[in-house]
N, C-alpha and C positions, 0 to 999 in steps of 0.2 A: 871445783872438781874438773881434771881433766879425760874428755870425754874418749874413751876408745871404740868410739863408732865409727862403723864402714858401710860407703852406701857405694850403692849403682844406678844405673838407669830402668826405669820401669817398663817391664815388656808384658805383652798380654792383652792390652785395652784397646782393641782398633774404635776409626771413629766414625761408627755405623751410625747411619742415617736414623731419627727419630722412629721410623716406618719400622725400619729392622730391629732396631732394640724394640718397638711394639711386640714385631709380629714373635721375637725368641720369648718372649717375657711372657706372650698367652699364650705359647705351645708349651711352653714349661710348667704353666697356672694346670692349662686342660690334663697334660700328663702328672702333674703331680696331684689333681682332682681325682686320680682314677687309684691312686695307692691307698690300701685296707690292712689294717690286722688281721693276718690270716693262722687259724691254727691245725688248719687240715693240711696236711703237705705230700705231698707224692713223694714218691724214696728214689725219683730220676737223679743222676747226679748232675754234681755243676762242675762246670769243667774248672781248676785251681785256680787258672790263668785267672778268669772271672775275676773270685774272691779275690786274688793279689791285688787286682787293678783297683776291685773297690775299695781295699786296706789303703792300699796306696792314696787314694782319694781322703781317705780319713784324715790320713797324716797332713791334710795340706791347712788343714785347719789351722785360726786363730789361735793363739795359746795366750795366758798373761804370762809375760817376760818371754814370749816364748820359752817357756819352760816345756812343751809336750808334753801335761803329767796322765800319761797316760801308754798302759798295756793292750795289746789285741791279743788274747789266747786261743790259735784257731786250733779247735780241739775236735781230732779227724779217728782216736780212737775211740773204738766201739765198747771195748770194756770201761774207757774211762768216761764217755757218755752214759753206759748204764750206771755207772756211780751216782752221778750227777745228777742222772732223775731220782733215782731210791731217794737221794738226799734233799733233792726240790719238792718232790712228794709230799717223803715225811714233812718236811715243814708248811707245805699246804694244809693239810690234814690238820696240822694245830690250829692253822690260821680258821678254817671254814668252822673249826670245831668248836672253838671260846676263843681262838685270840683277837678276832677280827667282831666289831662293835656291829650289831645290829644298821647300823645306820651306812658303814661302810658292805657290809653285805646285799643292802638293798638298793645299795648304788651299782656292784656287780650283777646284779639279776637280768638285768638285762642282755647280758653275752652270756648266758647260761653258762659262766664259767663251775670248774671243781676242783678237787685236788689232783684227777686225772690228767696228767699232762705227756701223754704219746708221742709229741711233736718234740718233744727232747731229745727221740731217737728215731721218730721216722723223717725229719726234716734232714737233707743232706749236710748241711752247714750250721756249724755252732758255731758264734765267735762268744767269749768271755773276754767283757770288756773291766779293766781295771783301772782305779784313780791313783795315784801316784800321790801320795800325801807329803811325803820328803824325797829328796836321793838324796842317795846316800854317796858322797862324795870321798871315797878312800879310810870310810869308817867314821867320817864326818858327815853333820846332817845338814844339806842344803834345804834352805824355803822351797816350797813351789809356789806360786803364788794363781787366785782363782780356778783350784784345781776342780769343783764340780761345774764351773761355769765351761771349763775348757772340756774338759770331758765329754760334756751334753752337747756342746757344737761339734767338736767330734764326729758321735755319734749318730748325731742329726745327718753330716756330713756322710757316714757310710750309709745310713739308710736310703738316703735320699740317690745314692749312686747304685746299690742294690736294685733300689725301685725304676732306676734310670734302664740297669742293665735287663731289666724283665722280669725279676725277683722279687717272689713274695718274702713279707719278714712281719718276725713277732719279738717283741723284748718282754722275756717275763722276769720279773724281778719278787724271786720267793724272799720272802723277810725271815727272820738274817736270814745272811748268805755267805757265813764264815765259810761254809762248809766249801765254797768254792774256791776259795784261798787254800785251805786244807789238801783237796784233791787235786786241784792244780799245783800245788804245791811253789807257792807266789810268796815272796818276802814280806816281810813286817810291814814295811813303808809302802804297800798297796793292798788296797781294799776294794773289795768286788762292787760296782758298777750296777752292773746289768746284764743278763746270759740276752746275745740278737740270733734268732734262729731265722735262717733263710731256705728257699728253695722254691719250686714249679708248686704251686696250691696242687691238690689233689682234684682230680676231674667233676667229681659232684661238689666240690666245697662250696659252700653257704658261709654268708658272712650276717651278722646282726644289722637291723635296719637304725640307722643311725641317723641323726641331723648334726651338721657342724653349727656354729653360732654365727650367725651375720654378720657383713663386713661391718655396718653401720654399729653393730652389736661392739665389734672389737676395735675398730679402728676412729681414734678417738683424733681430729686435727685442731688443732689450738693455732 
């Protein structure tokens, strides 16, 4: 097979001293130690630029095949946000009610979560994030290939730049979430993700006391 690859030279990696890759790698551990799930939010705005910068940041992500199978719907209407919750709601509401098993209910007990979700429309920033299952090539269906693997680093990717730029965030994911293909009104060949809600936490917010798992817990050296 004749290969139609194109390369260049690689820019970006200077050759910092052991000291300096230390000291950036525990400023980024202690700043990224300090980011919560937060679902109180203050209704201050964020200025767009922000959110561009940190979409921008998304995109820079890994993809398989670089495919990017992946949507950002930054959704800044107000009517179509109240859609959004009525229909994340109602499907809480089923979840809390019988859809959701005793066992997963008493694993949310602890964030005193409900079907009450306010931060839908008082958090400045919606992004509706979308997985790209095929594209659709001129009425032709291309692969995408490791489309939820690519997504989640994505994703991971704007949060973690959200959190970078001073920004609280929350991803809630009401089960289904046709409804957000529906109001968005998003093609066949993508399927909703995850709603990421950003913005300034609100001045009294409280967050649930929480433990992460230990390095020694997770990080396994062979």
């Amino acid at each position: 097979m004749v290969s139609d690859a194109q390369f260049q030279p690689l820019s970006g990696y200077p050759a910092w001293s052991e000291e300096v890759m230390l000291q950036r790698a525990d400023e980024n551990l202690s700043h990224s130690q300090l980011r919560r799930t937060v679902r109180d939010f203050s209704k201050a705005p964020v200025a767009d630029s922000i959110v561009e910068a940190c979409l921008k940041t998304a995109m820079t992500a890994p993809s398989g095949a670089n495919q990017q199978p992946w949507t950002f719907v930054w959704v800044k209407s107000t009517d179509v946000r109240q859609k959004i919750r009525g229909a994340a709601e109602a499907e809480e509401r089923e979840f809390y009610s019988g859809r959701a098993s005793t066992e997963w209910l008493d694993a949310l007990a602890q964030f005193g979560t409900d079907d009450h979700k306010p931060f839908l429309e008082d958090a400045p920033v919606m992004i509706a994030v979308f997985a790209e299952a095929w594209k659709n090539n001129g009425g032709r269906k291309a692969k995408n290939y490791y489309v939820s693997e690519s997504v989640g680093i994505a994703t991971g990717f704007l949060i973690a730049a959200l959190h970078h730029a001073g920004l609280a965030t929350l991803t809630h994911t009401p089960s289904p979430m046709k409804f957000l293909s529906d109001i968005l009104q998003r093609p066949d060949n993508e399927r909703a993700y995850l709603l990421l809600i950003a913005g300034h936490p609100a001045t009294d917010c409280q967050v649930p006391v929480i433990t992460k798992r230990s390095y020694e817990d997770v990080v396994i050296v062979r």
